[in-house]
C-alpha positions as CSV (number, residue, x, y, z in Angstrom):
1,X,13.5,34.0,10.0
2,X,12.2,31.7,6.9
3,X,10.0,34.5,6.3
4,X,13.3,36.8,5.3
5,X,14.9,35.1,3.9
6,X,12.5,34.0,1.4
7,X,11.7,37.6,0.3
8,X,15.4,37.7,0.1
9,X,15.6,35.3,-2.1
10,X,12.6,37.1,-4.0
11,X,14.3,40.0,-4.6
12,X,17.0,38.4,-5.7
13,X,15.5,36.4,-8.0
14,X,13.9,39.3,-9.2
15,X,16.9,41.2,-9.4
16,X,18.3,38.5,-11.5
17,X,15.7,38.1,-14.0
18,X,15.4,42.2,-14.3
19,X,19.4,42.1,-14.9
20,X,19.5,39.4,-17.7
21,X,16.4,41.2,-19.7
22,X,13.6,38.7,-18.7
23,X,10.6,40.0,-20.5
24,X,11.8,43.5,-21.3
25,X,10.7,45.7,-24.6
26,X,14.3,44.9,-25.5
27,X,14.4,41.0,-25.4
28,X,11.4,40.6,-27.4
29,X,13.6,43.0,-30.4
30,X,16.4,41.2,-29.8
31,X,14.6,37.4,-30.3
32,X,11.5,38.2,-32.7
33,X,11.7,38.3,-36.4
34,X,11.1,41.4,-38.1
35,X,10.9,42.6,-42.0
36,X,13.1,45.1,-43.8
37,X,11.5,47.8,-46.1
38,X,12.7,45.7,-49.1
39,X,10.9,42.7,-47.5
40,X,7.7,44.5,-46.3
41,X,7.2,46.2,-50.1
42,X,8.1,42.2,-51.9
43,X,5.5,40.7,-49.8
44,X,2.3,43.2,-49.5
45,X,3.6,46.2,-52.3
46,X,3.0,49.6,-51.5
47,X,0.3,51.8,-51.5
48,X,-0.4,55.6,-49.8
49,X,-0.4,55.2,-46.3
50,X,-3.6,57.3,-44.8
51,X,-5.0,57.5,-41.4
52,X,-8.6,56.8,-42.4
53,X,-8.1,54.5,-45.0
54,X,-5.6,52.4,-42.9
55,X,-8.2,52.5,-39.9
56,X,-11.6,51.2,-42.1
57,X,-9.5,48.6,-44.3
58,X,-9.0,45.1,-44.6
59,X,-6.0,43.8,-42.8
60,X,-4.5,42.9,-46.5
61,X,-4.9,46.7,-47.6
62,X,-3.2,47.7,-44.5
63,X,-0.2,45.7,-45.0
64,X,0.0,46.8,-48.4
65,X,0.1,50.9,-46.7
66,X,2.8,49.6,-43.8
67,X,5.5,50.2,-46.7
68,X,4.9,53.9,-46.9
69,X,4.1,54.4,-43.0
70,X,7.1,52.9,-41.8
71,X,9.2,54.5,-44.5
72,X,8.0,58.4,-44.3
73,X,7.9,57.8,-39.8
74,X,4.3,59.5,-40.2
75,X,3.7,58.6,-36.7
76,X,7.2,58.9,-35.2
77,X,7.0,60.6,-32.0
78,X,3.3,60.0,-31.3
79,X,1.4,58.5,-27.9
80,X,-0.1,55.6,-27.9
81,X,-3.4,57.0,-27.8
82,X,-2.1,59.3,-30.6
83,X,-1.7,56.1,-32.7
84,X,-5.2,54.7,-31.5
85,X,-7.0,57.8,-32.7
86,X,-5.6,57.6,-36.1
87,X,-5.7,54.3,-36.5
88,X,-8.7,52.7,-34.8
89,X,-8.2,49.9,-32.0
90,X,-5.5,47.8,-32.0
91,X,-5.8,44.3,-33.4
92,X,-2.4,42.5,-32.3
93,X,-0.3,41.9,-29.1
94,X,3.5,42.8,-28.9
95,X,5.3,42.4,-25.3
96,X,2.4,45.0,-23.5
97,X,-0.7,46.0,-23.6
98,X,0.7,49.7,-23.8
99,X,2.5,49.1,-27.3
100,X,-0.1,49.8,-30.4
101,X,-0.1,46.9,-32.9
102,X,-1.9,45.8,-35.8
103,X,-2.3,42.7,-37.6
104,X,-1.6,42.9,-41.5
105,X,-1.7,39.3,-41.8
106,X,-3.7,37.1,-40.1
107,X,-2.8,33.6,-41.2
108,X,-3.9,30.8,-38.9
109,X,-7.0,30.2,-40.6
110,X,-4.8,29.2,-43.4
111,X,-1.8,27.7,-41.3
112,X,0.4,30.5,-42.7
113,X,2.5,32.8,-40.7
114,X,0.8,36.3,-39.1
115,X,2.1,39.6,-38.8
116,X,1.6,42.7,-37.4
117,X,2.7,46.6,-37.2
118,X,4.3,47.1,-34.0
119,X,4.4,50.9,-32.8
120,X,7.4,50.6,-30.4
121,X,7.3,53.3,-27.2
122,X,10.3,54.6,-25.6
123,X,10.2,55.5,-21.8
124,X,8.6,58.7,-22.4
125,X,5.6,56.9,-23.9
126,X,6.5,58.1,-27.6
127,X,6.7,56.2,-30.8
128,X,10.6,56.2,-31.6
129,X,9.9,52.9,-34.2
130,X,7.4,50.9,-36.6
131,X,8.3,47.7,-37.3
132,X,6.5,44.4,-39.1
133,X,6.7,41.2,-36.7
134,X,6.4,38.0,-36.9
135,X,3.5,37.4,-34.8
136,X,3.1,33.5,-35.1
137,X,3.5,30.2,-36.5
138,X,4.5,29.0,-39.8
């Protein structure tokens, strides 16, 4: 008897969690802190995006090229391993393990803040957004 009704209460917490958007793709959107176009060009400028420059480049000369990808969607409605294949292996971490993301500024060294290109995947495992996060600290 303690037995069900512990994995009733399991489910149900799980249920619970699932309902309020407990570590969904969705949450993470809703609470991180992203850049606008306008912000992303002030901060790193813009230069060409390119699938083989972006992939052997310094992380500062790929911020400077996440301007021109986010803004012509090159890589809207790409896999994952799509994205991987252009751009080499990804350097960040965004929600999952399945979302492609790269860093364009790595500053803890420096106590600054780091961010990265996030490739966000809809359910059919397609790129539908790039976006700049915050990936830590200040």
């Amino acid at each position: 008897m303690i037995k069900i009704r512990t994995l009733i209460f399991a489910m149900c917490l799980g249920s619970s969690l699932a309902w309020v958007g407990f570590g969904t793709a969705q949450s993470y959107l809703d609470r991180g802190k992203f850049l606008t176009l306008q912000e992303i060009k002030k901060r790193w400028g813009e230069k060409p995006f390119s699938p083989n420059a972006f992939k052997a480049a310094p992380v500062k000369e790929k911020a400077a090229m996440a301007h021109d990808l986010i803004k012509r969607k090159t890589l809207i409605g790409k896999t994952a391993p799509e994205i991987k294949a252009f751009l080499g292996p990804t350097s960040g971490y965004f929600w999952s393990e399945r979302i492609p993301t790269y860093f364009i500024e790595e500053g803890w060294g420096e106590q600054k803040d780091s961010w990265q290109l996030v490739f966000i995947i809809d359910e059919k495992e397609r790129v539908t957004d790039v976006r700049v996060h915050k990936n830590c600290c200040e």
